[in-house]
C-alpha positions as CSV (number, residue, x, y, z in Angstrom):
1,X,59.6,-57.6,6.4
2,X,59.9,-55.8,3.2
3,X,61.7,-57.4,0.4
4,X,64.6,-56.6,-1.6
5,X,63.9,-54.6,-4.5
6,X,60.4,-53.8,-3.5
7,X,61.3,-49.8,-2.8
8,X,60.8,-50.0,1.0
9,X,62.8,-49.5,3.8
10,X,63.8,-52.4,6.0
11,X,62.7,-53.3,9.6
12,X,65.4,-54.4,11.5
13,X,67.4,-57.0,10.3
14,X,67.5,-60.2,12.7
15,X,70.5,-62.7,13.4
16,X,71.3,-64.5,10.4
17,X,73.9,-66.9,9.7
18,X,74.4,-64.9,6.5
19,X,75.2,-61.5,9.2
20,X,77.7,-61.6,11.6
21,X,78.7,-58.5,11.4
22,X,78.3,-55.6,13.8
23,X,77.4,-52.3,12.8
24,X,74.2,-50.6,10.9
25,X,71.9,-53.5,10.4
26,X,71.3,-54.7,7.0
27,X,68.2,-55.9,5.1
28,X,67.1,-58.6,7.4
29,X,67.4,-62.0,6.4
30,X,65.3,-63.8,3.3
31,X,64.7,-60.5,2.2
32,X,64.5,-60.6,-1.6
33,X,66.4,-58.7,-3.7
34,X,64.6,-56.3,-5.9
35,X,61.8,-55.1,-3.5
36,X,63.3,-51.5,-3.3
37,X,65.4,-51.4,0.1
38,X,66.3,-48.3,1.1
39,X,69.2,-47.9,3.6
40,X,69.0,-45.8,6.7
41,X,70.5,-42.5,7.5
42,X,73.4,-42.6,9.2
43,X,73.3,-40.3,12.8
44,X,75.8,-38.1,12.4
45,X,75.5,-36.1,15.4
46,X,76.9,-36.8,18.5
47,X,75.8,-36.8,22.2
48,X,78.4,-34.6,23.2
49,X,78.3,-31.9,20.2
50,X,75.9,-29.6,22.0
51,X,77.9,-29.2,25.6
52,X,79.5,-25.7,26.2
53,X,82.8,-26.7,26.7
54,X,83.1,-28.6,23.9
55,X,81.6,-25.7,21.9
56,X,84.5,-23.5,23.1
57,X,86.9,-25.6,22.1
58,X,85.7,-26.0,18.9
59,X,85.6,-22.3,18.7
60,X,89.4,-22.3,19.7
61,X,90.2,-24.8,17.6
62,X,88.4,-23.0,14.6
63,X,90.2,-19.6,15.1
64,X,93.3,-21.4,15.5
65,X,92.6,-22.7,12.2
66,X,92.0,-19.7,10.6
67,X,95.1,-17.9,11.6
68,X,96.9,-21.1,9.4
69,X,94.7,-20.8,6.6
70,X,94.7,-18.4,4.1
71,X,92.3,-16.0,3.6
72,X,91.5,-17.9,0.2
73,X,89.1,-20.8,-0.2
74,X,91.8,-23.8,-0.9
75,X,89.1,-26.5,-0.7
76,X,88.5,-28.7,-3.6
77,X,85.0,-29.1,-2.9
78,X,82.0,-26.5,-1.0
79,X,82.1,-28.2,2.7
80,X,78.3,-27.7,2.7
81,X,77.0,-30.0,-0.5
82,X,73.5,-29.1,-1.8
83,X,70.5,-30.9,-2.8
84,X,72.8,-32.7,-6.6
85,X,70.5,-30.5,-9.2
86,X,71.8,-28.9,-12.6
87,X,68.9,-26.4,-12.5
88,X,68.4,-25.1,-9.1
89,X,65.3,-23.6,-8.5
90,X,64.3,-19.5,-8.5
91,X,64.8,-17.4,-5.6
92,X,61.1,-16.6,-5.7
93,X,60.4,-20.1,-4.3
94,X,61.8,-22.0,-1.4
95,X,64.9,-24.3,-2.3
96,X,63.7,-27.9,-2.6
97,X,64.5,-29.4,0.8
98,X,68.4,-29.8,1.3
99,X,69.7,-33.1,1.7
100,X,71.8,-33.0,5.3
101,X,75.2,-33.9,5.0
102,X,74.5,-37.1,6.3
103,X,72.7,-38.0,3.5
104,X,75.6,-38.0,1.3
105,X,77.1,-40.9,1.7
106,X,77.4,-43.4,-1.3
107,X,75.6,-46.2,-1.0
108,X,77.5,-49.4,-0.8
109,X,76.8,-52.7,-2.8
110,X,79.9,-54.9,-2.0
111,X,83.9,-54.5,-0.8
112,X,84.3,-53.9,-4.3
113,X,86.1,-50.0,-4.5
114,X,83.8,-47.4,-6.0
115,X,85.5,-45.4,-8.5
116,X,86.1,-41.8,-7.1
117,X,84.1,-40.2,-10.5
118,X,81.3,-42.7,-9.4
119,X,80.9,-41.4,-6.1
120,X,77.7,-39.8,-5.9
121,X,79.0,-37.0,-3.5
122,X,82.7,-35.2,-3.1
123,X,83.9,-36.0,0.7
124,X,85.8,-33.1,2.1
125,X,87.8,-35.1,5.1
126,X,91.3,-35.4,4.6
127,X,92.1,-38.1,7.1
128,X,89.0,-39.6,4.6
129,X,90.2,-42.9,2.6
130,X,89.4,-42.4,-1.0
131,X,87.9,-45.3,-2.9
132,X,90.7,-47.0,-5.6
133,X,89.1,-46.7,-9.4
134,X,89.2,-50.1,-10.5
135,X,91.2,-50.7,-14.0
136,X,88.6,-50.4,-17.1
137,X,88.3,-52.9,-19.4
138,X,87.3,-52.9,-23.0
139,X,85.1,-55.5,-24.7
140,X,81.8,-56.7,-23.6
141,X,82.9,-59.7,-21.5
142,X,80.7,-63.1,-22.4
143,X,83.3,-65.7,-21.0
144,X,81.2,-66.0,-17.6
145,X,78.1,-67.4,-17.0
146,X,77.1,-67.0,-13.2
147,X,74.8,-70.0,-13.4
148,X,76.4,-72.4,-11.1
149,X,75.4,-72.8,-7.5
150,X,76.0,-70.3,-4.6
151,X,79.6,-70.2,-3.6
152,X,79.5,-68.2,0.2
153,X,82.0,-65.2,0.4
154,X,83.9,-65.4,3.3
155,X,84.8,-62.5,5.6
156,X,86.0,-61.8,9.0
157,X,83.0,-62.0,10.3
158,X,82.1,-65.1,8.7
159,X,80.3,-66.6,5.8
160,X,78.1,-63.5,4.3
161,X,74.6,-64.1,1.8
162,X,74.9,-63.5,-2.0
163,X,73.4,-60.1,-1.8
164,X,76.3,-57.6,-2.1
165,X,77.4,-58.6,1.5
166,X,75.7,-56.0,2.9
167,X,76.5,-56.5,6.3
168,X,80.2,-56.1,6.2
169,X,79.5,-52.9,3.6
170,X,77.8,-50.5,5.6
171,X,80.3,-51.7,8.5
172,X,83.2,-50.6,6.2
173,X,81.9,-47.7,5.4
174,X,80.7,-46.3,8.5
175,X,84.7,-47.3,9.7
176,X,85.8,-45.2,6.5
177,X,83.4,-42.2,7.8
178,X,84.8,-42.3,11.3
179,X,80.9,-42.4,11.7
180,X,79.0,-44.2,14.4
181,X,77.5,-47.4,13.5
182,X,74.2,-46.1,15.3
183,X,71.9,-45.7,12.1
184,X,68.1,-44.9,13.2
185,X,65.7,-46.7,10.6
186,X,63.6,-44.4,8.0
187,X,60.0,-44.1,7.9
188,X,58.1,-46.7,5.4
189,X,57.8,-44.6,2.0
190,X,55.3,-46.8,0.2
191,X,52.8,-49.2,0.5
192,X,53.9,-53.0,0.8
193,X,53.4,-55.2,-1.2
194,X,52.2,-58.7,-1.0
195,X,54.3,-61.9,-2.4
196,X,53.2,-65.3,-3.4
197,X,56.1,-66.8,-2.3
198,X,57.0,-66.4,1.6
199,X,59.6,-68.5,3.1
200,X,58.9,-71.9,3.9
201,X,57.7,-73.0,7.9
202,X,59.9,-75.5,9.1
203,X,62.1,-75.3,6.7
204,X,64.7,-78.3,6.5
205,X,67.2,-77.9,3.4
206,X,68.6,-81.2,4.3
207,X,65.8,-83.0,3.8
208,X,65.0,-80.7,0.8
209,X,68.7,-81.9,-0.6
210,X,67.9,-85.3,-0.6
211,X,64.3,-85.3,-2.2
212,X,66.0,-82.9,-5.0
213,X,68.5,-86.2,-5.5
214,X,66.3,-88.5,-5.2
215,X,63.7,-87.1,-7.7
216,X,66.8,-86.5,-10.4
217,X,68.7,-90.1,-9.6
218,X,68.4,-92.3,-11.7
219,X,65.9,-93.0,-14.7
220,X,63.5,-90.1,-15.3
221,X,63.1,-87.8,-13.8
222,X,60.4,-86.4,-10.9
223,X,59.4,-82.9,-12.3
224,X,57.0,-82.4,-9.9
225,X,59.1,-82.6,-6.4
226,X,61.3,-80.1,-8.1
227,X,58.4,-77.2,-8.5
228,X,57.2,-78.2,-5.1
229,X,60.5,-77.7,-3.5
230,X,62.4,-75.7,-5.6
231,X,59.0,-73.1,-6.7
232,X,57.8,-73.4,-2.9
233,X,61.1,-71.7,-1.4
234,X,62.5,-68.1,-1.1
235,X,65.6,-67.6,-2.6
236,X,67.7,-67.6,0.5
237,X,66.4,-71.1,1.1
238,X,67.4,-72.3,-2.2
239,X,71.0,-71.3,-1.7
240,X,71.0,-73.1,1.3
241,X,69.6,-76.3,0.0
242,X,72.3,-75.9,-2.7
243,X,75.2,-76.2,-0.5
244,X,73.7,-78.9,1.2
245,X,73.6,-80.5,-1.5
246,X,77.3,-79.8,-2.6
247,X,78.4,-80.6,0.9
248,X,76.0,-83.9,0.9
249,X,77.0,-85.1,-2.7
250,X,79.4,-83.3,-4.3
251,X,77.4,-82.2,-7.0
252,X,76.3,-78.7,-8.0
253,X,72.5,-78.8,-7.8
254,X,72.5,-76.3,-10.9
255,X,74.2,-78.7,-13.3
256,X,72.3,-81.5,-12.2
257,X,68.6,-79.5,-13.2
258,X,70.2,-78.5,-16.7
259,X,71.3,-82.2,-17.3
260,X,67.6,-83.6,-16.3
261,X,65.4,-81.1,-17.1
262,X,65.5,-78.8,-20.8
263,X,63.4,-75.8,-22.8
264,X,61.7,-73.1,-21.0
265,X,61.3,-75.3,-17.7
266,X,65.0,-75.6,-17.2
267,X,65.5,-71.9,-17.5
268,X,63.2,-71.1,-15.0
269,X,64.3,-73.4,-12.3
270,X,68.1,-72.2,-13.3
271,X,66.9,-68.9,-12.8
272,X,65.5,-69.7,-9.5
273,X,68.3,-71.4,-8.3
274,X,70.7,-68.8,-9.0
275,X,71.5,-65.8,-6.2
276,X,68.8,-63.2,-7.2
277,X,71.8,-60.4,-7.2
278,X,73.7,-62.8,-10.0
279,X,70.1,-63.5,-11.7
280,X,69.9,-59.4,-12.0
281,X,73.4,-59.5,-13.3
282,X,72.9,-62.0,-16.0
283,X,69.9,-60.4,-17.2
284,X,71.7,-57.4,-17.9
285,X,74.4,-58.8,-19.7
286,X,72.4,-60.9,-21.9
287,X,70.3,-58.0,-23.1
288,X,73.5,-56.1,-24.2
289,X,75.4,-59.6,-25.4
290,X,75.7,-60.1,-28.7
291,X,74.6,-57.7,-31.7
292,X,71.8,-55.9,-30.8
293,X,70.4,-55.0,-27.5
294,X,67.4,-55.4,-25.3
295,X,66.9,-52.2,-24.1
296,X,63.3,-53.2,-22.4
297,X,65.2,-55.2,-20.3
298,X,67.6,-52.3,-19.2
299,X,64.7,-49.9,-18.5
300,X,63.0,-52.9,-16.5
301,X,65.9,-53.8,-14.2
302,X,67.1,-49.8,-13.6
303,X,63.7,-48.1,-13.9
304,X,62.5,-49.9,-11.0
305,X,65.3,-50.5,-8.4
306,X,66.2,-48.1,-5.4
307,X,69.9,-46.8,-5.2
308,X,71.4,-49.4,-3.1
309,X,70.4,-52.0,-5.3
310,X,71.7,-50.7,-8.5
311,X,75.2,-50.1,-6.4
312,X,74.4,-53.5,-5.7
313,X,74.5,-55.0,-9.1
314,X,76.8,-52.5,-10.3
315,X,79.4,-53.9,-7.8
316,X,78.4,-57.8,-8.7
317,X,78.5,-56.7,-12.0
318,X,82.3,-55.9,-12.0
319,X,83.3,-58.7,-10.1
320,X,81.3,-61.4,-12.5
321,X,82.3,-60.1,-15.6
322,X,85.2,-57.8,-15.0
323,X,83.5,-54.9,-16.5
324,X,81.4,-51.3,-15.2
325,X,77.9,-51.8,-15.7
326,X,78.2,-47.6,-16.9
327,X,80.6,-48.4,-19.4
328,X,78.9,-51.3,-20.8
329,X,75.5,-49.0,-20.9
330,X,77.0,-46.5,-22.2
331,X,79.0,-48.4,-25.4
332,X,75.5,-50.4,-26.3
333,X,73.6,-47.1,-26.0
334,X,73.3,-44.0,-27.2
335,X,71.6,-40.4,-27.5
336,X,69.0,-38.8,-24.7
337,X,68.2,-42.9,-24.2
338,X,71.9,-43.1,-23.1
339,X,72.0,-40.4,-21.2
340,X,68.8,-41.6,-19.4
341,X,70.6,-44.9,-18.5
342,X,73.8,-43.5,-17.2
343,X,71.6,-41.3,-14.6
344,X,69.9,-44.0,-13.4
345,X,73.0,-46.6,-13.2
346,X,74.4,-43.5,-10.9
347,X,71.4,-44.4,-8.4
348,X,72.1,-40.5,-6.7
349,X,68.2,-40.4,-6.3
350,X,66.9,-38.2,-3.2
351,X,65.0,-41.5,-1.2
352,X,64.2,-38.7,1.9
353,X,60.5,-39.1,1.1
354,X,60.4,-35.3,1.9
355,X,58.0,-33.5,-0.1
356,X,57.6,-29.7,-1.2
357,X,54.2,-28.4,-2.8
358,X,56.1,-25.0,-3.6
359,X,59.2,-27.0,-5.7
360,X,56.7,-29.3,-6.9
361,X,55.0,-26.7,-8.9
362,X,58.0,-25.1,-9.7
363,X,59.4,-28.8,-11.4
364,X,55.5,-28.8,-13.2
365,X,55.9,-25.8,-14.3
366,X,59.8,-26.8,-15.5
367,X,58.5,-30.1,-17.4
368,X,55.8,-27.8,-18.8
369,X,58.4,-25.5,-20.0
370,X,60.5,-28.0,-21.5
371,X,58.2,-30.0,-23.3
372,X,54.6,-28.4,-24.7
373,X,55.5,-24.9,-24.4
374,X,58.3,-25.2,-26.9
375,X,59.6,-26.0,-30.1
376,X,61.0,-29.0,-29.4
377,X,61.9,-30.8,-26.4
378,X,64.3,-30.1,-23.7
379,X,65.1,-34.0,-22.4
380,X,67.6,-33.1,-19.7
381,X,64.6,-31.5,-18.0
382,X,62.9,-34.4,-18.4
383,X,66.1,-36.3,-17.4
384,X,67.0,-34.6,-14.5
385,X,63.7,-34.5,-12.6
386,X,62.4,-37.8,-13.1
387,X,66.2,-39.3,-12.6
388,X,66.6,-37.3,-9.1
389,X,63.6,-36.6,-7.0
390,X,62.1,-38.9,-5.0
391,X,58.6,-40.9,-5.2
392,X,56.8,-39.0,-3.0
393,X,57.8,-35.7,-4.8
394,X,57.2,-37.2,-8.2
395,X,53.9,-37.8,-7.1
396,X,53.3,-34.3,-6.3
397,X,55.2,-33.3,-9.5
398,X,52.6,-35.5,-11.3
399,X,49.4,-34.2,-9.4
400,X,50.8,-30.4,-10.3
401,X,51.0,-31.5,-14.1
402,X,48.0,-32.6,-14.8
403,X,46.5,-29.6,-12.9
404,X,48.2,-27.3,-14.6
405,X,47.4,-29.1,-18.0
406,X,44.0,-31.2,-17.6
407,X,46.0,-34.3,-18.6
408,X,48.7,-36.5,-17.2
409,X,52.5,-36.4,-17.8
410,X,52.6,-39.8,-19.7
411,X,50.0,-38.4,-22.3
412,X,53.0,-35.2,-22.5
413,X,55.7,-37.7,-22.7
414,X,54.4,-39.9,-25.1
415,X,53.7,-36.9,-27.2
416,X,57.0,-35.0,-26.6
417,X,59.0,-38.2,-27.2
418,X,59.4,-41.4,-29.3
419,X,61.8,-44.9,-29.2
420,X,63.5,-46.2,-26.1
421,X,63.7,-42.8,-24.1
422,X,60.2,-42.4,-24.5
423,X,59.9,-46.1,-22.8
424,X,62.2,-45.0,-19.7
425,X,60.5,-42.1,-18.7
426,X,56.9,-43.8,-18.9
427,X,58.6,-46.8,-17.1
428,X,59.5,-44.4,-14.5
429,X,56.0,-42.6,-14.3
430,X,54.6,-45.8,-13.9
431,X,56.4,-46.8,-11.1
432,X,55.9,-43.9,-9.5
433,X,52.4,-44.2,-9.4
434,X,51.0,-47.5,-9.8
435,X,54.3,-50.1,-9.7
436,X,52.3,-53.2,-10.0
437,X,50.0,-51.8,-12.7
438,X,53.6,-51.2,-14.7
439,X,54.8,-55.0,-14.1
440,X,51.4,-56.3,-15.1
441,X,52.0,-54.6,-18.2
442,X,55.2,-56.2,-18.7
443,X,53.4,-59.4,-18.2
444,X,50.8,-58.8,-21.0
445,X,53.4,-57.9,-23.1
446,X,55.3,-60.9,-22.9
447,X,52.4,-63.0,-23.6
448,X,49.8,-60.9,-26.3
449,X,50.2,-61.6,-30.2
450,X,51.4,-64.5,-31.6
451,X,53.8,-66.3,-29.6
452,X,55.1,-65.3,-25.7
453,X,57.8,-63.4,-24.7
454,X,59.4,-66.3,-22.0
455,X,62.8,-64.9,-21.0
456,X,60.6,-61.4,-20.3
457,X,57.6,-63.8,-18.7
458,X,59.8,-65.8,-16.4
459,X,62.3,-62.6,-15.5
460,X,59.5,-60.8,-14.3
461,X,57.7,-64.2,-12.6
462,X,61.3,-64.6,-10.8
463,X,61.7,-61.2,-10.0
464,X,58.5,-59.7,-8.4
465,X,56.9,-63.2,-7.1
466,X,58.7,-62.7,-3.5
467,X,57.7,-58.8,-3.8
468,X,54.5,-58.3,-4.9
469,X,53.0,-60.9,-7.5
470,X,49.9,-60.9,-5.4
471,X,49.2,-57.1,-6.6
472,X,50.3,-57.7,-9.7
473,X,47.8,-60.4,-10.2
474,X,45.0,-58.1,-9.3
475,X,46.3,-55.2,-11.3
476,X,46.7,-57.6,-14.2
477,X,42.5,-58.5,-14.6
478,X,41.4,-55.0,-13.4
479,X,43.9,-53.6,-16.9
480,X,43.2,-56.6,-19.0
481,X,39.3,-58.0,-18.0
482,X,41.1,-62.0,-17.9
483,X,43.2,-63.3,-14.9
484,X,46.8,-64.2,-14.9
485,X,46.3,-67.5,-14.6
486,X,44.2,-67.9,-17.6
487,X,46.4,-65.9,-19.7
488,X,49.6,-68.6,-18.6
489,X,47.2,-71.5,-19.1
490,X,46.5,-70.1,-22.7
491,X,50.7,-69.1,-23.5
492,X,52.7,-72.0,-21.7
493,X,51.9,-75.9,-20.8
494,X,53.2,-79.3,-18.6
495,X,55.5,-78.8,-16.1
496,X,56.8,-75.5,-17.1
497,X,53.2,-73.9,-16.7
498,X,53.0,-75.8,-13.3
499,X,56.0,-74.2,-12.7
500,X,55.0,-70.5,-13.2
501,X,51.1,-71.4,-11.2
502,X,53.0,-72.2,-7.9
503,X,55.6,-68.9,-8.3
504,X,52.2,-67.0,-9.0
505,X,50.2,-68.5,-6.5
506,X,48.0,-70.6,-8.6
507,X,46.4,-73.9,-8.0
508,X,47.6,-76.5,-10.3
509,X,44.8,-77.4,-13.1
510,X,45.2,-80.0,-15.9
């Protein structure tokens, strides 16, 4: 089971009493969001397509057509869409490896309607329903706070999990494709990784309920029940012990942490406690509340995600603050930085995990062109290649650089570039080829110098400790010659570093 966010395709998902959906399976339950899930390609073909009589109908059906037709192109869009590139490549080499028309299907992140300039690729069926733009909004909307407990969204099917109801999305749109439902799962594309939080055995979150209110009833408080339960569950349990709690004793198990715990403690059991989608979401907005923004946290969150999980947050975006996630990006940015932002908010990466040696070199060659061999720096080169090709190719793309030049593309970019878009792109290399190498990084970071970086340490603790912490951990002493654990012994204390040991899979010391 991979988890949500991680980059990795799913197995198939299991009952649930989050799914009740039929249709093309979703990520299966407990997932985590953030690992990374990549959603299957939809079979398009169907059993009957290849039988001669209904070839010959077809055919009599497509002359029949063109005697209607005029003998002018009338459609608004080419029926047959290519691989989306600005820059295609020369005619000398072979064309990077087409995208089927399968494969062009936006991907879903909740009922929410896309907006039709969103939609990664035109649609060229008339009987097709077109997505409804929603109405824009101005101002950066702060009124909200998505920190109260998980509130179930209920559907035909039933009650559906916090995570962009992904069930009853790729059910609506396979009904708007007039598609089967029959989607064949893709090959693994990377390694997985290895969490430090699993899903609790025997899991009871009635029981859990009432230790939570017995360890906050009451004079004082018991801190350490709450790590055990609360730092000892995935987050899929914790929204279900937090409606059993509402249902048990009518109080939200969120405002009843804030009013008996405080200071960097409080915000990470809040943050744990919250739906990982909403956690995502709040991030975001924080960084560009206010005057100023955080644009490390933008290139964290959307550097690092696969396609359906930026829909995915992009949708619960909208529907928590009433804004785009695009617009918002694009008023608190600007420049190539901007620009790098808005192409990876449109999450139109190729996730085939085909490669091609031949385009590879071409796109080396490309980067080369663009950055050392000129006067200046072409950054929607840059842009373009690192925003749409997929891992696999990237690493190719990487391998061919450094051949080519004797060093690596991050030592080009960092020389080519400066400020945030310099940050993006190495974010993005970095991911590419060693993902918990990058995150380890961002650990360091938020605890070397004077002082520690806690939002950054606990975002990062939250986010990766059900994908890969475990890796992390190890990439974090082979880059820095001092465990984890040492350096969170050294930067935090009490409860809250007691905290942050079980999420990283620490034994508790004094």
């Amino acid at each position: 089971m991979y988890p949500f966010g991680s980059g990795m395709p799913q197995p198939h998902a299991t009952a649930s009493p989050y799914n009740n959906n039929s249709g093309p399976s979703p990520p299966p339950a407990g997932a985590p969001f953030g690992g990374g899930w990549i959603p299957p390609i939809p079979q398009t073909q169907h059993h009957y397509q290849n039988h001669p009589q209904h070839q010959q109908q077809q055919l009599q059906h497509h002359q029949q057509h063109q005697q209607q037709q005029p003998s002018h192109n009338t459609a608004p869009y080419p029926t047959t869409p290519s691989y989306p590139s600005s820059t295609p490549y020369p005619s000398a080499y072979p064309p990077y490896p087409a995208v089927n028309q399968s494969s062009t299907i936006p991907y879903p992140g909740s009922s929410y309607p896309h907006n039709p300039q969103h939609i990664p690729y035109p649609q060229t069926n008339k009987n097709q329903a077109h997505f409804i733009s929603s109405p824009s909004t101005t101002g950066h909307p702060s009124s909200y706070a998505p920190n109260h407990g998980y509130t179930p969204v209920m559907t035909a099917g039933g009650y559906e999990s916090p995570a962009g109801n992904m069930a009853h999305c790729f059910n609506e749109l396979a009904q708007r494709q007039g598609q089967s439902t029959s989607m064949p799962r893709q090959n693994a594309l990377r390694k997985e990784g290895t969490p430090t939080v699993l899903p609790a055995q025997n899991f009871d979150p009635v029981k859990d309920a009432h230790d939570l209110r017995k360890a906050m009833k009451g004079f004082g408080t018991d801190e350490d029940t709450l790590i055990n339960i609360i730092c000892r569950r995935s987050n899929e349990q914790r929204q279900e012990i937090q409606r059993q709690y509402k249902t048990h004793f009518g109080k939200d198990l969120i405002e009843d942490v804030k009013s008996e715990t405080s200071g960097n403690f409080q915000r990470l059991l809040v943050g744990l406690l919250r739906p990982i989608v909403d956690f995502y979401c709040a991030e975001l907005n924080d960084a560009m509340a206010g005057i100023g923004t955080d644009e490390d946290v933008l290139i964290e969150i959307l550097c690092t995600l696969s396609n359906y999980e930026i829909h995915t947050i992009k949708n619960q975006y909208l529907r928590l603050y009433g804004a785009h996630l695009e617009s918002e990006l694009k008023s608190e940015t600007s420049g190539n930085f901007k620009r790098l932002l808005v192409s990876l908010c449109t999450a139109a990466r190729d996730e085939s995990g085909r490669t091609d040696p031949v385009a590879a070199q071409n796109d080396a060659r490309e980067l080369l062109k663009a950055g050392e061999l000129r006067v200046g720096t072409d950054e929607s080169m840059f842009n373009m290649i690192l925003c749409q090709r997929n891992y696999q190719q990237l690493k190719l793309i990487f391998h061919e650089y450094e051949r080519m030049t004797g060093h690596s593309l991050e030592k080009a970019i960092k020389k080519e570039f400066s400020g945030d878009i310099m940050e993006g792109l190495i974010a993005i290399y970095r991911c590419v080829t060693n993902k918990a190498e990058y995150f380890a990084s961002r650990l360091y970071k938020s605890m070397a110098g004077i002082g520690t970086n806690d939002k950054q340490l606990i975002r990062v603790v939250i986010t990766r400790c059900e994908i890969d912490m475990a890796d992390i951990k190890v990439a974090f002493e082979r880059s820095y010659g001092k465990s984890l654990k040492s350096w969170i012994k050294g930067d935090t204390s009490g409860h809250y570093k007691h905290a942050l040991y079980a999420l990283v899979g620490e034994q508790r010391s004094s």
